[in-house]
C-alpha positions in Angstrom: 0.0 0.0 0.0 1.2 3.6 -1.0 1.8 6.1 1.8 -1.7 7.9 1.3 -3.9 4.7 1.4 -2.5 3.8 4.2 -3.0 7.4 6.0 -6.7 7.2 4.4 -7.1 3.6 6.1 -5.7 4.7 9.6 -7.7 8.0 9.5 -11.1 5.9 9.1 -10.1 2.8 11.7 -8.5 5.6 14.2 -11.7 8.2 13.7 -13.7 5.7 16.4 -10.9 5.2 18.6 -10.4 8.9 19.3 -14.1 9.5 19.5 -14.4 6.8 22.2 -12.2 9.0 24.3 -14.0 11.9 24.3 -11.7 14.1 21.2 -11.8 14.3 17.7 -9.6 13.1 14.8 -8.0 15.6 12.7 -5.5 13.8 10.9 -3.3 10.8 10.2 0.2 11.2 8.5 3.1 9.4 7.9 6.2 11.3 8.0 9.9 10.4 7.6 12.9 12.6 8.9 16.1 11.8 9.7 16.1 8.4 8.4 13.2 7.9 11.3 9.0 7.5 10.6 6.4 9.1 12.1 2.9 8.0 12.9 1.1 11.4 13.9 -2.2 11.7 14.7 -3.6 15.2 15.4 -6.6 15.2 17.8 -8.8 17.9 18.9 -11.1 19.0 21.5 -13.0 21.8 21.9 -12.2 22.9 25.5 -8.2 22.1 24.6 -5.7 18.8 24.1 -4.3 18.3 27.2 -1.1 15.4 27.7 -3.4 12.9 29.6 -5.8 13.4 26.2 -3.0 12.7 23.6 -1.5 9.8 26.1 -5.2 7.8 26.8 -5.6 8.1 22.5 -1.9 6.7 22.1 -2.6 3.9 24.3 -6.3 3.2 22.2 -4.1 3.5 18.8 -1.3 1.4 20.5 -3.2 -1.2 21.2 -5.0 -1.0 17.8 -1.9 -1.3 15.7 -0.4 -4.2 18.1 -3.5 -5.8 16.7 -3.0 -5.4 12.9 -0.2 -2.9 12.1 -0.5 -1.9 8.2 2.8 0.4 8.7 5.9 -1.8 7.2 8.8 -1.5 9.2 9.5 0.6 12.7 7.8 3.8 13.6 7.3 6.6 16.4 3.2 6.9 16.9 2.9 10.9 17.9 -0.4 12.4 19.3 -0.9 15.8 19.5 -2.7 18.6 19.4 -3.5 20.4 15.8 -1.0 22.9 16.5 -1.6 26.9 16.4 -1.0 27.8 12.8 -1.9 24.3 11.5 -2.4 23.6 7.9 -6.1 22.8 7.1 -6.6 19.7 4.8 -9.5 16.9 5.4 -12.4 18.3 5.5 -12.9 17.7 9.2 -10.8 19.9 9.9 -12.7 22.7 8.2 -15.7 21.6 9.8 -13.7 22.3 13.5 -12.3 25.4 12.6 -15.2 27.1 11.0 -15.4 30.6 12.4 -11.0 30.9 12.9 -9.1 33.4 11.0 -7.4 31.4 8.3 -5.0 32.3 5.4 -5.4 30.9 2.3 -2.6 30.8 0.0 -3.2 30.2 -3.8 -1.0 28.2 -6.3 -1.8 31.9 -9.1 -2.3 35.2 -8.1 -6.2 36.4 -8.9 -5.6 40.3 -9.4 -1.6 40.4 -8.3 -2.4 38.6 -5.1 -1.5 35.0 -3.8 -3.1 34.9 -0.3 -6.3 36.5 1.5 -7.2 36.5 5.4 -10.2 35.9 6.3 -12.4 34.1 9.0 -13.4 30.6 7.7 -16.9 29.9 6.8 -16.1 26.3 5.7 -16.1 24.3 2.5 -19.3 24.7 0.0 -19.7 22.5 -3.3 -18.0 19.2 -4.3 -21.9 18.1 -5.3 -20.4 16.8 -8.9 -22.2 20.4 -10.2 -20.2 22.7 -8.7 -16.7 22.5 -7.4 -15.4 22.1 -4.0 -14.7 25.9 -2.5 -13.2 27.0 0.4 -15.2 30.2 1.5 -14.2 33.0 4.1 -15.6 35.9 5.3 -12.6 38.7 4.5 -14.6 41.5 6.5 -16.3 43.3 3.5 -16.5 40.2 1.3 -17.3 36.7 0.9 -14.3 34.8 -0.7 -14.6 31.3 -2.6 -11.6 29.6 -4.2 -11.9 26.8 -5.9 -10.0 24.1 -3.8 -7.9 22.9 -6.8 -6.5 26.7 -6.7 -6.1 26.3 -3.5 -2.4 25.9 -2.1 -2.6 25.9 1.6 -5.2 26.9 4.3 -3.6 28.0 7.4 -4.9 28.9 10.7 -3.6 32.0 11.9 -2.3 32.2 15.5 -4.6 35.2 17.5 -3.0 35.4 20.9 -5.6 36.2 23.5 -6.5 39.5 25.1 -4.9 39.7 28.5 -7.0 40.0 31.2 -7.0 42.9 32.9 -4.0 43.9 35.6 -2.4 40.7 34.7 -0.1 41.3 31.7 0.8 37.1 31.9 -1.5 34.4 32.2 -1.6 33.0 35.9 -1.5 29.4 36.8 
């Protein structure tokens, strides 16, 4: 199996694994770097991903794969959360982060620009009638790219308004 089908395999076994303990799947990929593989899964829950979160799914996973392990050869399974300024691409993921401020980068420039800002009204289309768009609200305007124009979707990392007399957060 190629490295995709096996990342599209994992993503619909592990989906209701990681719904069992209480967090959503994001994403399954298979990365290589210094001569090493990865396993990550990205997870996400909607009051945060704490460690016990990511370690309870990598014992679910673990003990998944020790059943029937599809990944040839030795890997490091990572859980984590999605990450701050995370790239968006299964449509899950769109679905979660509907209402975030997102950049979208395009592969051409429309009008001498590449990328727009914007906050993320989700995906529209994909019917077989109309293609698969990637819409945003960028303040004055709706935006819709077609996703096949579509480079990268980014989330863009809004730090929090301190409270007030603090000036760091408090633990």
């Amino acid at each position: 199996m190629r490295r995709k089908e096996i990342e599209d395999m994992l993503y619909g076994r592990f989906a209701p694994l990681v719904k069992s303990e209480g967090a959503e799947l994001l994403d399954v990929e298979i990365a290589s770097e210094n001569r090493e593989t990865y396993l990550r899964v990205a997870i996400y829950h909607p009051e945060g991903v704490t460690l016990d979160l990511c370690a309870a799914v990598q014992k679910v996973l673990s003990d998944d794969l020790d059943q029937d392990d599809p990944m040839p050869g030795s890997y490091t399974l990572e859980v984590s959360s999605p990450g701050l300024e995370r790239t968006l691409k299964r449509p899950k993921e769109f679905e979660v982060f509907k209402g975030q401020l997102v950049k979208v980068t395009l592969f051409k420039a429309i009008d001498g620009k590449k990328s727009f800002e914007g906050k993320l009204l989700g995906l529209a289309g994909g019917d077989g009638d109309t293609p698969e768009q990637v819409v945003i609200d960028a303040g004055e305007t709706t935006l819709a790219f077609d996703r096949k124009t579509v480079g990268s979707v980014r989330l863009v990392y809004q730090p929090r308004a301190q409270e007030e007399g603090g000036g760091r957060n408090e633990r």
